[in-house]
C-alpha angles and dihedrals in degrees: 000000000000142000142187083281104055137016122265116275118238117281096010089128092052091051094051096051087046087053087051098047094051097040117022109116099353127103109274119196114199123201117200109215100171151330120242131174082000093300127107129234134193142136123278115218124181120182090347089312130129102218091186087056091046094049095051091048086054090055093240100113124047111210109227111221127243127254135206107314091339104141123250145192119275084235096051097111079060098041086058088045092052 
């Protein structure tokens, strides 16, 4: 999104008020699906819905492909759909 070290990406404010919209104040479940390079990654569901799904349908998210044996999500068949 952006950081003291590089610019904002396009469309990072837009993410973030998106995110807000969908989570702020409502019950959030996280699954956790898999660590890589020390970080965790899962998928983020409120009310039944997948957030990560909703966020890349918006075009506000861009899903990175896999490579080689690298671990995925257990949606990412949808994510690339999406």
């Amino acid at each position: 999104m952006g950081s003291s070290n590089r610019s904002e990406e396009p469309f990072a404010f837009d993410a973030r008020e998106f995110l807000r919209e969908k989570i702020i104040g409502k019950k959030c479940e996280f699954t956790p699906e898999y660590n890589y390079g020390g970080r965790d990654y899962g998928t983020l569901t409120v009310n039944g819905e997948n957030i990560n799904l909703s966020i890349v349908k918006a075009g506000l998210a861009k899903v990175l492909e896999k490579k080689g044996n690298m671990p995925g999500s257990s949606f990412y068949d949808d994510l690339i759909a999406a």
